[in-house]
C-alpha positions in Angstrom: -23.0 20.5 55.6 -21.8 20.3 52.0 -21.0 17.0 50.2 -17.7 15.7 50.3 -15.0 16.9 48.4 -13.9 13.9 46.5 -18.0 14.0 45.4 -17.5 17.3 43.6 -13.8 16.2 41.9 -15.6 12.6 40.6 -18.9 14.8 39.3 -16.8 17.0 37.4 -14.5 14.4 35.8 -17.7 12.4 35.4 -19.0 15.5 33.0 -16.0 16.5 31.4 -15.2 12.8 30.1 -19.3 12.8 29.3 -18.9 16.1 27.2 -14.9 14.5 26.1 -17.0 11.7 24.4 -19.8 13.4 22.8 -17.0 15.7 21.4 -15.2 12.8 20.1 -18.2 11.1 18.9 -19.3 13.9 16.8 -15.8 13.8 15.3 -15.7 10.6 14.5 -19.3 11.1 12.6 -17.7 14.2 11.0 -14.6 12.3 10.0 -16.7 9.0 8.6 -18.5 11.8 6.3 -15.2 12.9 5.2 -14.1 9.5 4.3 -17.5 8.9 2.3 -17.0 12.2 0.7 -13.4 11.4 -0.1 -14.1 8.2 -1.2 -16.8 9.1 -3.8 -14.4 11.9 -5.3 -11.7 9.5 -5.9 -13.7 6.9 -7.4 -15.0 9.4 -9.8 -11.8 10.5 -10.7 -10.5 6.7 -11.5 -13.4 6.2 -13.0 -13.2 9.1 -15.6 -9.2 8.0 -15.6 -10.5 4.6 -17.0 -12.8 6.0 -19.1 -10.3 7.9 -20.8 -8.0 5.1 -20.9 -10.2 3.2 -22.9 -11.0 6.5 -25.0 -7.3 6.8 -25.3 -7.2 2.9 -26.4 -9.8 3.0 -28.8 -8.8 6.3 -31.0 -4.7 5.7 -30.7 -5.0 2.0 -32.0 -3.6 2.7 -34.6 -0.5 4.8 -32.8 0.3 2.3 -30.2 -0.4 -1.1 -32.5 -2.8 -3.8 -31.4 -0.9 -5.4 -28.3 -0.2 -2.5 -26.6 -4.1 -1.2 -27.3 -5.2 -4.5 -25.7 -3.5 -4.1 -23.0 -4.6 -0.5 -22.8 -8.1 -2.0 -23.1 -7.9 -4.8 -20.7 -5.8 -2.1 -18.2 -9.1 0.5 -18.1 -11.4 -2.4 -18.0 -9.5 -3.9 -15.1 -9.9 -0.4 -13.4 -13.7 -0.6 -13.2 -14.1 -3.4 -10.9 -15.4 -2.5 -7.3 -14.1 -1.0 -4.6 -11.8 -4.0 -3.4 -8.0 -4.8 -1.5 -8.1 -6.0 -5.9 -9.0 -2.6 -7.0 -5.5 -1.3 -6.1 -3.9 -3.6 -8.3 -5.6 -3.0 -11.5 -5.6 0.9 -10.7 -1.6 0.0 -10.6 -1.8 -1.7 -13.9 -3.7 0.8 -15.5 -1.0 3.4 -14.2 1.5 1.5 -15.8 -0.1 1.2 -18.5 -0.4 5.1 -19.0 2.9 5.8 -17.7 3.9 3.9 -20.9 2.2 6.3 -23.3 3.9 9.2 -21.7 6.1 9.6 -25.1 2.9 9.3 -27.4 0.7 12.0 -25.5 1.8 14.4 -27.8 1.4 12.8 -30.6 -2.1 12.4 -29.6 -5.3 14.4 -29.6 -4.6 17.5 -27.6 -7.9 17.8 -26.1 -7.6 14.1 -25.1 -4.3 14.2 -23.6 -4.8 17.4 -21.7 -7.7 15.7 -20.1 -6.0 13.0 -19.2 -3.0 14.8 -17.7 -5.8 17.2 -15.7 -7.6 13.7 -14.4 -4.2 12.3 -13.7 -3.4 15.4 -11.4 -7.4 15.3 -9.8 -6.6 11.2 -9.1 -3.6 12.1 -7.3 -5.3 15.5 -5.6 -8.1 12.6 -4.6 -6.2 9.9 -3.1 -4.5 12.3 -1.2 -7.3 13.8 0.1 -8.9 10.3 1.1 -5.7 8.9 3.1 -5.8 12.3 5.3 -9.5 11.4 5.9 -8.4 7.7 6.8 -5.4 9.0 8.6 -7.4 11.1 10.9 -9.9 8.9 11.3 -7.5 6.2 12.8 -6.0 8.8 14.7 -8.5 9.6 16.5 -10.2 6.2 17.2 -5.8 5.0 17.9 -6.1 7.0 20.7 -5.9 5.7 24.0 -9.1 7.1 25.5 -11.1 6.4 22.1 -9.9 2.8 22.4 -10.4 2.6 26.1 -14.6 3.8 25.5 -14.6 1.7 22.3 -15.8 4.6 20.3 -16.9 3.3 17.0 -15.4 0.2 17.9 -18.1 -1.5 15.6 -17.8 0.7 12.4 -14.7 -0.9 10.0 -11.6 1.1 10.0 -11.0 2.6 6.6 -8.7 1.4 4.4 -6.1 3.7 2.7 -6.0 3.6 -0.8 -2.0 3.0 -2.1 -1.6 3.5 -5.7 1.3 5.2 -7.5 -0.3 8.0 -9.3 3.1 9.8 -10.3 1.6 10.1 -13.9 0.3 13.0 -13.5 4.1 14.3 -12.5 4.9 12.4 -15.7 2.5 14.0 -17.9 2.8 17.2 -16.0 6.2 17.7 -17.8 5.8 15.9 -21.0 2.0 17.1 -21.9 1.3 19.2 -24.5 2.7 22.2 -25.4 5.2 21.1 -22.6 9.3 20.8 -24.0 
């Protein structure tokens, strides 16, 4: 006769949790991509937000007097280090840092303070963008079948990158051209 029932029922869950992996698999490759992607943007962005800290240090010395450029200074160079659990910190200080100047943007260059405001806005735009990568990415290997097949079980879970970037809501309103 035919093959037992119970035969047919294991096959096809067999198959579905087969094509249920390779599914998820292919996700989790997608979603790794995403968080490379992500990554690189936002560490271009703090890099050109560093960059123009030091910019910003270097031609408003006189504005800001020589402690506060130091810091400034010290702030951006702090900001360059690699990608570390450290790196949050000094992106922290350098915020600070910035968030200080807030009052002096306009007496600045206005070329120079409305890129920093528009970098300020794309590190924000950035980070953002990276935590929903990391967020979905330990979603979907968080989830119980995921966990139970160890899927990517070997691959590092990435990290979500917490920095308070509300300077670019600060310069947003007191930029340029801005009352």
């Amino acid at each position: 006769m035919g093959l037992p029932v119970w035969t047919i029922v294991a096959g096809v869950v067999v198959l579905l949790l087969a094509v249920w992996t390779a599914w998820t698999l292919t996700r989790l490759r997608r979603l790794e991509a995403r968080v490379d992607r992500a990554r690189t943007a936002l560490e271009t962005q703090l890099r050109r937000r560093a960059a123009l800290a030091a910019e910003v240090a270097r031609e408003a010395a006189p504005l800001l007097g020589p402690e506060r450029t130091a810091g400034l200074a010290r702030a951006a160079a702090g900001a360059r280090l690699p990608w570390t659990p450290d790196r949050e910190l000094a992106e922290n200080v350098l915020g600070r840092e910035l968030r200080a100047l807030v009052g002096e943007l306009p007496q600045l260059a206005p070329a120079l303070a409305a890129d920093l405001s528009g970098t300020a806005q794309r590190v924000g735009l950035a980070r953002r963008f990276y935590n929903d990568a990391v967020r979905d990415t330990a979603e979907l290997r968080g989830r119980r079948l995921s966990r139970l097949l160890r899927l990517h079980a070997r691959r590092p879970l990435p990290r979500y990158f917490d920095i308070d970037d509300s300077l670019g809501e600060l310069v947003g309103t007191a930029g340029p051209g801005r009352s």
